[in-house]
Structure formats: C-alpha cells, structure tokens
C-alpha positions in Angstrom: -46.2 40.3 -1.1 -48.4 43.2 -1.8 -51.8 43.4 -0.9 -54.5 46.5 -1.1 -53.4 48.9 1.8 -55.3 48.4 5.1 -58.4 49.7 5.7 -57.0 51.7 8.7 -54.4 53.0 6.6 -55.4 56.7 5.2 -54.6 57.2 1.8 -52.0 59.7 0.3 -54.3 62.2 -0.4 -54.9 62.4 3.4 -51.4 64.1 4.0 -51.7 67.3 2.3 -47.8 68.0 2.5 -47.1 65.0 0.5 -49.9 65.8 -2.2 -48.2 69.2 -2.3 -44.9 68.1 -2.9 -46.1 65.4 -5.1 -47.1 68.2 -7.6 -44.2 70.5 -6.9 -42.1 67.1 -8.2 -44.3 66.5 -11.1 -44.3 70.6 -12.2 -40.4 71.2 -11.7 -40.0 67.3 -13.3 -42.2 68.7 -16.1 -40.4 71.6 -16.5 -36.8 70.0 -16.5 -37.9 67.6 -19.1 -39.0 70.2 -21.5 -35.7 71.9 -20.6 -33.6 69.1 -21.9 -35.0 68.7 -25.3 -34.9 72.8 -26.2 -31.4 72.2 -25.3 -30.4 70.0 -27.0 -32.0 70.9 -30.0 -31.1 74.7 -29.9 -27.7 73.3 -28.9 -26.8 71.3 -32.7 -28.6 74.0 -33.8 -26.5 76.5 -33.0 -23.3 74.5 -34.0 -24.4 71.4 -35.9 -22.0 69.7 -33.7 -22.7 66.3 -32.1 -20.0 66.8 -29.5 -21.4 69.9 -28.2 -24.4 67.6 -27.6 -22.4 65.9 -25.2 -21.1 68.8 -23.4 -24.9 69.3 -22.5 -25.0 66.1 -20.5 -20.9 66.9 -18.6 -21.7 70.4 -17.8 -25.1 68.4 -15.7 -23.0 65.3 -14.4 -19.8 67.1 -13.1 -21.8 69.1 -10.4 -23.6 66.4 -9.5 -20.7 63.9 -9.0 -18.4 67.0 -6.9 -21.0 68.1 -4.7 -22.9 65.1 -3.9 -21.2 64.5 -0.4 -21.1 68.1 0.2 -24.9 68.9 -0.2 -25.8 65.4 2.1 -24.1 67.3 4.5 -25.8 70.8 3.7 -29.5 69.0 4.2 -28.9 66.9 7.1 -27.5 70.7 9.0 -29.9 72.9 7.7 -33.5 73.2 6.8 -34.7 71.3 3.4 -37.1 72.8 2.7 -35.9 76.0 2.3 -32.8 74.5 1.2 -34.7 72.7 -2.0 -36.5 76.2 -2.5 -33.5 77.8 -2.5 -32.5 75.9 -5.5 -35.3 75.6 -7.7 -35.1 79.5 -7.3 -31.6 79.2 -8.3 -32.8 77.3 -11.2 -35.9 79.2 -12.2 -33.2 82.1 -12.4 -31.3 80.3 -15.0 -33.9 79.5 -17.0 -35.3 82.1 -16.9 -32.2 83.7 -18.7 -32.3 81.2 -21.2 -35.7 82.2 -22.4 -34.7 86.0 -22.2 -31.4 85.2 -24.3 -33.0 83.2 -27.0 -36.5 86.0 -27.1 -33.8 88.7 -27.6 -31.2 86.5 -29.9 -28.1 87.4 -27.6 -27.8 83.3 -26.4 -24.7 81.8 -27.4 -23.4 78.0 -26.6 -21.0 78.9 -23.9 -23.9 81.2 -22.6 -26.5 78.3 -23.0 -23.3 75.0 -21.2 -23.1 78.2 -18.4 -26.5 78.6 -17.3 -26.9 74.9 -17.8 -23.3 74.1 -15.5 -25.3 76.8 -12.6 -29.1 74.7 -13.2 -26.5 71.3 -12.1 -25.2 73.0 -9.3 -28.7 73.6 -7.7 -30.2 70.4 -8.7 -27.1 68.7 -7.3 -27.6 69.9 -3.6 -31.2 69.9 -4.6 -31.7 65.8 -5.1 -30.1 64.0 -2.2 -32.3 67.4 0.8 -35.3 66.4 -1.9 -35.3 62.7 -1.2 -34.4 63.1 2.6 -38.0 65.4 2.5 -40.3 62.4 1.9 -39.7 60.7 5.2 -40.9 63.3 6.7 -44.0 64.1 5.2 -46.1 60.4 5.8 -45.9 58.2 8.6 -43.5 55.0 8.4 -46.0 52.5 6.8 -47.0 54.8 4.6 -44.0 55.4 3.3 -43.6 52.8 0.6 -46.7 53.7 -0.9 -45.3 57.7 -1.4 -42.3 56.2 -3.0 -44.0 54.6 -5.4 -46.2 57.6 -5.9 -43.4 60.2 -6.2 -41.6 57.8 -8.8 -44.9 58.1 -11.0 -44.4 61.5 -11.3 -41.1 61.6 -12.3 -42.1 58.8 -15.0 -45.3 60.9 -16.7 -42.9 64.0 -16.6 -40.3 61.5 -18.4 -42.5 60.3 -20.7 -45.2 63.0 -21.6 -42.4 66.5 -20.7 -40.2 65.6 -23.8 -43.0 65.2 -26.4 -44.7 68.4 -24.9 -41.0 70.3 -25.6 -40.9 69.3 -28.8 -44.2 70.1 -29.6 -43.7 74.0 -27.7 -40.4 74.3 -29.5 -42.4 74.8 -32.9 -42.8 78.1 -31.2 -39.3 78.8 -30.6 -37.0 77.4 -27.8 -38.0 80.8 -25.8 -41.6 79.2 -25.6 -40.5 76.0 -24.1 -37.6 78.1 -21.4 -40.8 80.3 -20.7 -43.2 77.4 -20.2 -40.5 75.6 -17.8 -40.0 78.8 -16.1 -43.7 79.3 -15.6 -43.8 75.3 -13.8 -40.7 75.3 -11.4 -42.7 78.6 -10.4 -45.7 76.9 -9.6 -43.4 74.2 -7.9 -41.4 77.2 -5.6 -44.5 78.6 -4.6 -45.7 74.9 -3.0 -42.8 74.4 -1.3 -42.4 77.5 -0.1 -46.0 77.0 1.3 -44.8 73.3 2.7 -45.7 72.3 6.0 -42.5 70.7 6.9 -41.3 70.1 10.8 -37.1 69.5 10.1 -35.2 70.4 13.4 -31.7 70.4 12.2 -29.6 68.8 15.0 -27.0 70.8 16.2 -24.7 72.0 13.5 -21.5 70.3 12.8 -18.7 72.6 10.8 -17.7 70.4 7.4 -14.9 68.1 8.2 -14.0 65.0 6.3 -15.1 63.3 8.8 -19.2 64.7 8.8 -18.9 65.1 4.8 -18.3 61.6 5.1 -20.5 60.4 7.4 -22.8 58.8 4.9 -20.0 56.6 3.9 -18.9 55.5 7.0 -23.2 54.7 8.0 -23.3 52.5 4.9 -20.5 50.8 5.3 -21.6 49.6 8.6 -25.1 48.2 8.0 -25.1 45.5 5.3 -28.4 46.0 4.6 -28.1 49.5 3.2 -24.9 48.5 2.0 -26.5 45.2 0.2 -29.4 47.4 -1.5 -27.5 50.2 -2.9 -24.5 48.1 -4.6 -27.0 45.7 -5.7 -28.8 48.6 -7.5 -25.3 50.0 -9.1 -24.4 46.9 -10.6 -27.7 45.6 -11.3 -28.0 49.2 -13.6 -24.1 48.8 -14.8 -24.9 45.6 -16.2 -28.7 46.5 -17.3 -27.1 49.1 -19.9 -29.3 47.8 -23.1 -31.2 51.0 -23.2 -28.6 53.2 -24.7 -28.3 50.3 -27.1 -31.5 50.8 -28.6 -31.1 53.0 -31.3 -29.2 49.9 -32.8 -31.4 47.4 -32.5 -34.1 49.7 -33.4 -32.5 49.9 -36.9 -30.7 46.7 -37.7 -32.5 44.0 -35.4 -35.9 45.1 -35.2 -35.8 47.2 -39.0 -37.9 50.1 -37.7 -37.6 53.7 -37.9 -37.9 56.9 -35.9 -41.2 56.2 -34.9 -40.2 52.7 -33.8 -37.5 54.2 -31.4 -39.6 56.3 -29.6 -41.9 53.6 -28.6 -38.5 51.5 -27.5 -37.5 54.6 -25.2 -41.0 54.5 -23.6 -41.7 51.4 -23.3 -39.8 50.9 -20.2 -41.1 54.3 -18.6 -45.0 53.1 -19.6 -44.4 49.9 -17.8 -42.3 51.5 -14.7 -45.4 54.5 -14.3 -47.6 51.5 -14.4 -46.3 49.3 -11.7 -45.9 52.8 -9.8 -50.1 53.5 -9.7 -50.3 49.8 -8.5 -47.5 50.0 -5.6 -49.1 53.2 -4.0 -52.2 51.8 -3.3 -50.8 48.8 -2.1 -49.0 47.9 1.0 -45.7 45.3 0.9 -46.5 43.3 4.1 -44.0 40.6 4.1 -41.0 39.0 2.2 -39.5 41.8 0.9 -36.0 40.9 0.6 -36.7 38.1 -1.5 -39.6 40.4 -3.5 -36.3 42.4 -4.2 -34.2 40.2 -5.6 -37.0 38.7 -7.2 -37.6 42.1 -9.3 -33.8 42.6 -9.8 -33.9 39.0 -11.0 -37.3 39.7 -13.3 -35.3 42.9 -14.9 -32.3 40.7 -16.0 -34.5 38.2 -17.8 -36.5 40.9 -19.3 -33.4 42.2 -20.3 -32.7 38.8 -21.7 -35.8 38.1 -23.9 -35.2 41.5 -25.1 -31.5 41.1 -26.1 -33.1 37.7 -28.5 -36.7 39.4 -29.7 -36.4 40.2 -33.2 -39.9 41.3 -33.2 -41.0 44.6 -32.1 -43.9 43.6 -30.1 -41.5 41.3 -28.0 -38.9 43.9 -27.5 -42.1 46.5 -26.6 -43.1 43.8 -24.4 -39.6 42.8 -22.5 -39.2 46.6 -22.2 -42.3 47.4 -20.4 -41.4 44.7 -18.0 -37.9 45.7 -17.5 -39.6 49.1 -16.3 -42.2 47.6 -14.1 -39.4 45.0 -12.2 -37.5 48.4 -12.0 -40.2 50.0 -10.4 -40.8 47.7 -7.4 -37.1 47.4 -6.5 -37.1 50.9 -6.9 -39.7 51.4 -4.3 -38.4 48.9 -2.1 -34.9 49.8 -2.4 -35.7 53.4 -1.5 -38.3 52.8 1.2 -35.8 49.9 3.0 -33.0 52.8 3.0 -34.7 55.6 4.4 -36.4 53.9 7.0 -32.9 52.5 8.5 -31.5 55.7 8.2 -32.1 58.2 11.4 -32.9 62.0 9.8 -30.0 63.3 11.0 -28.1 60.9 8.6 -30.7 60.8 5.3 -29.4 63.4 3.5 -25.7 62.3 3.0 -26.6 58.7 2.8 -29.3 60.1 -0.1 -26.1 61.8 -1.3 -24.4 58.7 -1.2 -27.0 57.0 -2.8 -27.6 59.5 -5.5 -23.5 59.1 -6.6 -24.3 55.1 -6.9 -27.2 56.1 -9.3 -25.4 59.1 -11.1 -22.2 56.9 -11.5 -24.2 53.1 -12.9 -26.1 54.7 -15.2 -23.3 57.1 -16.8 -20.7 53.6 -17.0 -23.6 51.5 -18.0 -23.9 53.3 -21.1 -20.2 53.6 -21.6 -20.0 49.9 -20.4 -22.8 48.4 -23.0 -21.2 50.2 -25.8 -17.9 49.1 -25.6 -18.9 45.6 -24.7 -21.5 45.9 -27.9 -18.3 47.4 -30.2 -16.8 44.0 -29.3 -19.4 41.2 -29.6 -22.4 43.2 -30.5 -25.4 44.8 -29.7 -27.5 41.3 -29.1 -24.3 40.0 -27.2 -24.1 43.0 -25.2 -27.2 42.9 -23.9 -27.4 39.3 -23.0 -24.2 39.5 -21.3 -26.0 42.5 -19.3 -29.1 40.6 -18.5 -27.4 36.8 -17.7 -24.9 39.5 -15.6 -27.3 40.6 -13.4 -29.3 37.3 -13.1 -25.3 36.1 -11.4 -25.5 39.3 -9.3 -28.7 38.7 -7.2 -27.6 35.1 -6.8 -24.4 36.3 -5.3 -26.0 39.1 -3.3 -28.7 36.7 -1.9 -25.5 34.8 -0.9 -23.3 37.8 0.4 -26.0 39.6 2.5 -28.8 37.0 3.9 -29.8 39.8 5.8 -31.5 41.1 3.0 -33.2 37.8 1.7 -34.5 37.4 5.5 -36.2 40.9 5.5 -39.5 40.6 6.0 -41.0 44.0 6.4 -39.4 47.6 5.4 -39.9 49.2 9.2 -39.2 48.1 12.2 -36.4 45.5 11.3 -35.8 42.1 13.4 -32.0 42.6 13.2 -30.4 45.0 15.6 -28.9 48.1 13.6 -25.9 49.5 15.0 -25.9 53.3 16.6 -25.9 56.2 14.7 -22.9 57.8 13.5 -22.2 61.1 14.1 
C-alpha cells in the first residue's frame, strides 16, 4: 500500500547528488531522444529505404546484447561514476561528428550506422554502472521514491524529446545533433561534478566465472530471480504496442494524428503514476502490490485488444503505463536492495539483457502471432497471457507474494557470491 512519505522522511530534493543526476538523466535522455528521430529521418532520407531503418535499431541492440555481462563486471571493479562519464563523453564525441558531417554534407549512411554502432557501445556499459549509481546516492527507504522519480525523467524525455526533434529538424538534422550535443554536455559536466563515495572492492581479473557472477547471484535468490522473469515474460506477452499502427488504421479508423496519441498514451499514464510513487512511500504488501500491477497491465491490455473506440483504447493505454510504472518501481527498488554493491552492476547487466531481449521478441512475438489470428487476437492472447503468468508466479515463488516491505527482508538471503 502507498501512503504520503513520512514526515521524518526528507524529500528528494534534500540529496543533492540524486537531484543532480536526476537532471544529468533527463538532459542526456533528452538529448538521445532527439537523436533517434534525426536518425531516422536523415536515414530514409538518405536511401528511401525502410530496411536501412532497421539497421538503425541492430547497429543499437547488438552492443548492448554482447557487452551486457561484460560492462556489469566493468562497474562493480571500477568507479561509476567516472565510468558513466567516460561514456557519455564517448557519446557526445559521436554526436558531435554527426552534427559536423551533416553541417558540412560529407555524412553518409555507413558513416551515420558507424557512429551510431560506437554511441551503443558506450550506452551499453553505460546502463547496467548507471542503474547500479542510484543506490548509492539516497538512503534505503528512500530509495523507492528515486526510482520512481528517475523513471519520470526518462518518460518526459520519451514523450516531449521526439516531438522537440522533429520540430529542431525543420532546421536541418545538424540542428537537432548540435542541440543533443549541447544536453549530454550539460549532463557530463554534472556528473563529473557528482558527489559519489564507490569503493570498488578489490579487483578481480575477467574470468567466466566473475563475468558471470550476476547469473550465478540470481539464480540463487528466488526473489530476484521471481521479479526479473516475471518482468520478461510479462513484456514478451504485453507486445500490443508495436501493434498499434494497425489498429490505429483499421480498428480504431484514425490517422496520423490518432497514432501519436496511441504511442503516448501509455508514457502520459506511466510519467503520471511516476510523480505519484516519489512522493509516496510503499509500506507494506508489496509482493502482492506487484502482481497486482503485472495483473492490472494484462487487463488493460485486454480492454484495449476489444475497444473499438479511441477514447477506450486512449484510456486502456494510459493504464497499461501507470500498472507499468509501479511494478517498474517495485521491481527495481526490490532488486537493488537485495543485491550487495559489489554485485549491482552485473546483476543490473543481467537485468538490462531481460529488458533488452522481452521487448525486441515481444515485438517480433505480437507480429507474428497478429499475422496468424490478428491484430485484436494478438493482443488478447498477450494480455489473458500474462493475466496466467502472475497466477503462476504467485504460485512458483510465494516468497514474492509474502514480501512485505522492499528493505530489510524477513527471509534469510544467502551469502554473497564472489
């Protein structure tokens, strides 16, 4: 249940590392957002080719999928913060480059999937030391409430950073490279300004066996275990976003216009629910708040598989974001808090492949089950799908419907892998 945060409990503008790196995330988020639409659109424009469209998103995924495990391992041995520095530097570089190559004219497509392949390098070691940052920066019971808070920044860069791209690339895709330049700078500079106390423990040299390690952690807490596979096949099965450009057109008979308010619905009703969470404490029951989301977001999905109205589907949308939202927060809060900091950044890399992975096969999966029965019949499967997959996880890991609080646990937790 969540109730207004304690009186005794200082809110987040109180911890001056977290404000800063809560507007580090929103500038870089910004910036990457704006990215991603010049791309594309300078990309078909170059070739007028909708497969090079999709070499924009492999050139992004491969990196990410390859060097997961390896970067967990690079955060938890080394400092993050000048690890995460280091990247966005890396990545400023690059896009930097692109706004010099397409102000001078000399940007080709290879030159444009290069510099692209080098930004998903840096963000690929860059996520899993990012997410193993915020632990550190606010006390345990505070912790929930910064989740919720960093997610809203990552949803207003999602939902206002592509409409201000398009609007900049008027001007030229140079003008939208030299605007994202201009944020991930402000972002470097705040992090490199971060008061951040990591110790790296003693340094390990890269075997299997420490790459691994996150694995091998998981694996043996069915807690962690029971939150992130809940949250990869809750997403494989809730798919009906990359639907929507179908039943934008032939179930709902709207237009552009209509399309764009079906891709934000969801991200409105997810940055809402965020704003509530952070100033608002989850004080008990919630294992069973969790499934109850996951549950909400299949049902959601549901109505919005049936609506043949657009108000509905706006509607069923903006929930599906919001029940996203809080198992999002809780999901993220339970797994960092029974994780030591010596282990969070290659179970975050661990986690981060789950999210990479569900969301990539979701698509793939809703499409080819929507080529076969349909778009409606996909996406009811989806949502009844994931309704049968918190039943069976409530069944398969009670520890998780007897949690009662995110810190301080009442089951024992095994000891720390090496």
């Amino acid at each position: 249940m969540a109730h207004d945060a304690p009186a005794n409990a200082a809110p987040l503008r109180a911890y001056p590392a977290f404000v800063h790196f809560w507007i580090a995330r929103m500038a870089s988020g910004f910036g990457f957002q704006m990215l991603s639409v010049a791309v594309g659109w300078q990309i078909y424009a170059l070739t007028g080719n909708a497969f090079d469209l999709g070499l924009v998103g492999l050139v992004q995924f491969v990196p990410s999928l390859l060097l997961a495990l390896p970067a967990g391992h690079i955060a938890d041995q080394f400092n993050r913060r000048r690890i995460v520095v280091t990247c966005q530097a890396l990545e400023w570089i690059a896009i930097a480059a692109l706004a010099l190559g397409s102000w001078q004219g000399w940007l080709s497509e290879t030159g444009i999937l290069t510099l692209l392949f080098v930004i998903g390098l840096a963000r690929a070691v860059e996520f899993p030391t990012r997410q193993a940052m915020v632990p550190g920066l606010v006390p345990a019971s505070v912790l929930p409430r910064a989740m919720a808070m960093n997610a809203s920044a990552m949803q207003v860069a999602m939902i206002a950073g592509p409409a201000a791209g398009g609007f900049l690339y008027v001007a030229g895709p140079d003008a939208v490279y030299a605007t994202a330049a201009m944020l991930y700078l402000v972002s470097i500079v705040l992090l490199a300004r971060l008061r951040y106390d990591h110790r790296p423990p003693r340094r390990e040299p890269a075997t299997l066996k420490t790459v691994f390690a996150g694995v091998s952690f998981i694996r043996a807490r069915p807690a962690i275990l029971g939150v992130i596979s809940l949250d990869l096949f809750a997403v494989l099965l809730g798919g009906a976003t990359a639907l929507l450009p179908i039943f934008a057109r032939d179930i709902l008979h709207t237009g552009p216009w209509g399309l764009g308010l079906l891709r934000a619905a969801p991200a409105v009703g997810a940055l809402l629910m965020s704003v509530w969470l952070a100033r608002r404490t989850m004080q008990r029951r919630v294992g069973m708040i969790m499934f109850a989301s996951v549950a909400g977001f299949g049902v959601a999905t549901v109505v919005f598989a049936l609506s043949h109205v657009l108000w509905l589907s706006l509607l069923a949308l903006a929930a599906l974001g919001a029940f996203d939202m809080v198992s999002m927060v809780i999901r993220g809060a339970l797994v960092q808090l029974d994780t030591p900091d010596e282990m969070r950044g290659r179970v975050s890399a661990v986690n981060s492949i789950f999210i990479n992975t569900s969301n990539q096969l979701g698509e793939f999966e809703s499409g080819m089950i929507a080529a076969w029965i349909g778009a409606v019949g996909s996406a009811l499967v989806g949502g009844l799908g994931t309704l049968v997959v918190v039943g069976l996880w409530m069944w398969m890991f009670p520890v998780l419907r007897r949690r009662q609080t995110l810190e301080n646990p009442a089951e024992e937790q095994p000891p720390a892998s090496p």
